[in-house]
C-alpha positions, 0 to 999 in steps of 0.5 A: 283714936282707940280700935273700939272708937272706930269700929263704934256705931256713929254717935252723935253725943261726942266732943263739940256736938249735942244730941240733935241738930240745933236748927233756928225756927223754921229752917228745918221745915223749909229747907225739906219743902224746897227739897220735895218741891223741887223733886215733884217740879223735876217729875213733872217737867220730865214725864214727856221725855222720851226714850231716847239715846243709850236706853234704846239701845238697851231696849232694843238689844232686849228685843232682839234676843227675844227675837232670837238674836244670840248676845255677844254672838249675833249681837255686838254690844260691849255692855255688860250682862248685867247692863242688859238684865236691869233693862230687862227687868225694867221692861218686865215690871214697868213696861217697855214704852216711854212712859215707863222708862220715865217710872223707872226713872223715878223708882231711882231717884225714890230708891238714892232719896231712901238710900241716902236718907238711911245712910245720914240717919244717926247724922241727919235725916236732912242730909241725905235728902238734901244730897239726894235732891242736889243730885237730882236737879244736877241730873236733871239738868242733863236732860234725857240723853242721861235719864236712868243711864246705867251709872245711874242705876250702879250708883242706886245700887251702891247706895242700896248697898251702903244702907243696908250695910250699915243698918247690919253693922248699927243693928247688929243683923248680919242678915241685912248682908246679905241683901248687901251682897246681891245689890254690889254684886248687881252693881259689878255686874253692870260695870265691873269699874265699881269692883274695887270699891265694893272689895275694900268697903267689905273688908272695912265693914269686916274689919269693924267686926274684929274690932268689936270682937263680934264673929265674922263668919256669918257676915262674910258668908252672907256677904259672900253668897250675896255676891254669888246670887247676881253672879249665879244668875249671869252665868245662868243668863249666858249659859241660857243663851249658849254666849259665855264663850262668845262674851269671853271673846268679846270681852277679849276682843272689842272691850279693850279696843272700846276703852282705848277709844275718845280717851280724854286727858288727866286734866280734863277728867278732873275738871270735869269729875265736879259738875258745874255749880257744885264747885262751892258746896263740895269746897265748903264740905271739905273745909267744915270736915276738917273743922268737925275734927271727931269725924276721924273716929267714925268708920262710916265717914271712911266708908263714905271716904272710900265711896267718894275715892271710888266713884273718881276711881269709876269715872278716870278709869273710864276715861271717856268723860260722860257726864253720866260716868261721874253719878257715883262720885257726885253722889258720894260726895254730896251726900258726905259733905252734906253730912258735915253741914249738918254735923257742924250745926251741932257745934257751939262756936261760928262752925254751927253758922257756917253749917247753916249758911252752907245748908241754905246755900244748898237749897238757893243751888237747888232752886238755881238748878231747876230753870235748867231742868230740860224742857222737852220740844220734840227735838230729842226724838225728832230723828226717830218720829220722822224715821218711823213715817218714812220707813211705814210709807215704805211698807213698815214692819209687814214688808221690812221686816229684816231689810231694815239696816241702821248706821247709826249709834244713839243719833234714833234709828234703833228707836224707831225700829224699836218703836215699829217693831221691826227686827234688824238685818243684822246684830250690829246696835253701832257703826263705832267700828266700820268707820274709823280713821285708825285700823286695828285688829277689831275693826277688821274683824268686826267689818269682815262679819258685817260685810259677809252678812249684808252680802249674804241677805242685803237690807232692802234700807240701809239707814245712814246717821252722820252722827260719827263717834269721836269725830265731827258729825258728816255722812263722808264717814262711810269714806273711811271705810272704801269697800262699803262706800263703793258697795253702798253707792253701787248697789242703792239709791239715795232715797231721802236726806233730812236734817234735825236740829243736832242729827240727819240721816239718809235712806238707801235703797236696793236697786232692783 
């Protein structure tokens, strides 16, 4: 293998391979019906889901500090800057209700098809439409707990990223990297767990460049000041808020303990890294990549190589084992294997076959995925809908404004006051760390500046979810925190319990 043959741009006229993919009558056509069909039935049987679980939080969030709340100081949230920056951006240009939550939705999986369509170009078009589906009925299948999850929009960005990186190095535009820059760039800024990857894949795409003997100053500027854009515009972000101290401390501070929180085994992440169902596909996508043997001259299998490590690097990292984590990898993943099933049918030996039974098999996974694909009921948003009615026959946004405080974490509080409008008592979006089993620094430091603010102006409502993070769900959580129990029980009256299909709350009163 020659420095030139790596650093060339992927050809499709080399070894056992002819020019175009060599597909029986028909299968072409069907195998991209099957594709579209099932994206079209996945927006159809979704557009009635609501917002629900980390979205509304992320709304909400949005809406506090636009209603003065400073992030990172008044509001206690680890997410990333650049985590709050897209959902904003979404609420700007989709709008801030359900149905444009389920648009934006939809932008991402039209975004990853075009993404992954670029990428499989000098391969197969196909390819990349048939990862981009298998992704989406996997996704879909989730229901909408994960429906435009912040995983899912830094994998789009990746993605984005690949494309226009190698179109730059196909085309011969260090220009296009620019663009490059600014989507990895986002794409660290939503979580930073990406940020090794988007390193090594630029010093590959620099190290194509040497190997071609083409100047390499433009590109890294390009790639450089890309970067630089999304990092510009954060610091902005939280220079304009007054909070780039108190993000440097939370991230100091709660990040470390967050991380070190429900961290799940080795062997569990890795049984878990592969969704069901894939199991076959991805197999048989590693043994057709070792029988198209030539793959080893194209830089840009390494670079998808290198996607696939870094989306398994993202999600052990992590280590919670979200389902919703592990979108980059399977991203990767399937769009690389997807690549070798349409390679393989450019052999001329029983490979060729082999390819077109994996592809076929591809489209039955697809069709076997979508009676899978959630079905709303009203359940996911039950808990919210009944809140809301019980806080309006309360007095609603004119008499709670400001009394309304939520124990909860995605179980639908912070929904329904997103929903009615109604700002909260305090900046506090989670009980994660009021009632835990295991004290530590954090938690102590975070529970001092809770209490001191319920006592400086108590809620007129305190809402209780039993919904308790890394433990079974029971409104006995609060016994893990004493001093709150003894003032909860003294100083309010249990007004109201109601049960849900997977959730319940309790609404406390201020005694007069």
């Amino acid at each position: 293998m020659s420095g030139g043959q790596f650093a060339s741009t992927p050809s499709l006229k080399t070894g056992l391979f002819s020019t175009t993919a060599d597909y029986p009558p028909y299968v072409r056509p069907v195998l991209a019906t099957v594709m579209l069909v099932a994206v079209v039935y996945y927006a159809v049987m979704s557009f009635h889901w609501p917002l629900v679980w980390d979205g509304t939080v992320l709304h909400y969030i949005n809406f506090l500090i636009a209603h003065g709340f400073v992030p990172y100081r008044d509001v206690h949230d680890m997410n990333m800057p650049g985590a709050y920056l897209l959902d904003s951006w979404q609420m700007h240009i989709f709008g801030p209700g359900d149905v444009a939550w389920r648009f934006y939705e939809y932008f991402l999986i039209g975004c990853l098809l075009a993404a992954m369509m670029v990428i499989a170009l000098p391969y197969d078009w196909l390819a990349g439409l048939v990862a981009g589906v298998l992704f989406t009925v996997v996704h879909a299948a989730e229901g909408p707990i994960n429906s435009a999850q912040r995983d899912e929009a830094m994998t789009v960005l990746l993605l984005a990223g690949y494309a226009l990186l190698f179109q730059s190095l196909r085309t011969r535009r260090p220009l296009l990297l620019l663009p490059f820059g600014v989507v990895m760039g986002l794409a660290i800024g939503v979580k930073p767990t990406v940020g090794p990857l988007v390193v090594l894949l630029g010093l590959i795409a620099l190290y194509v460049l040497w190997k071609r003997g083409e100047p390499m100053l433009a590109s890294f500027l390009y790639t450089v000041g890309g970067i630089m854009l999304p990092v510009a515009i954060i610091l902005y972000y939280l220079l304009h808020q007054h909070a780039l101290r108190d993000f440097l401390d939370l991230s100091s501070r709660l990040t470390p303990y967050y991380a070190g929180l429900m961290k799940e085994p080795l062997s569990f992440l890795l049984t878990a890294l592969i969704p069901h169902g894939l199991h076959i596909v991805l197999l048989a996508g590693v043994v057709l990549a070792v029988l198209n043997w030539n793959w080893v001259r194209d830089w840009e299998r390494w670079a998808l190589l290198l996607g696939v490590a870094g989306g398994a690097f993202s999600f052990l990292v992590q280590g919670k084992g979200y389902t919703y984590q592990r979108y980059p990898f399977v991203a990767f993943a399937l769009l690389w294997v997807a690549i070798e099933f349409t390679r393989a049918l450019r052999r001329r030996d029983w490979v060729r076959w082999a390819g077109l039974a994996v592809l076929l098999f591809c489209a039955l996974r697809v069709v076997a995925f979508l009676p899978h694909i959630h079905r709303s009921d009203g359940s996911e948003d039950a808990y919210m809908r009944a809140l809301e009615g019980d806080l309006n026959a309360l007095g609603g946004t004119r008499a709670l404004q400001g009394q309304v405080q939520c124990l909860d974490m995605v179980d639908g509080c912070l929904g329904a006051l997103y929903h009615l409008d109604l700002v909260q008592n305090t900046g506090f979006t989670g009980d994660t760390l009021f009632f835990v089993r295991d004290h530590a620094p954090a938690v102590e430091f975070y529970r001092r500046i809770f209490w001191d603010d319920v006592h400086r102006a108590p809620p007129r409502v305190f809402v209780l979810s039993d919904e308790w993070f890394n433990w079974p769900r029971g409104f006995d959580k609060v016994d893990h925190w004493p001093e709150f129990a003894e003032y909860l029980n003294k100083r309010y009256t249990l007004s109201e319990t109601r049960r849900f299909k997977d959730s319940a709350y309790r609404i406390y009163l201020l005694k007069q």
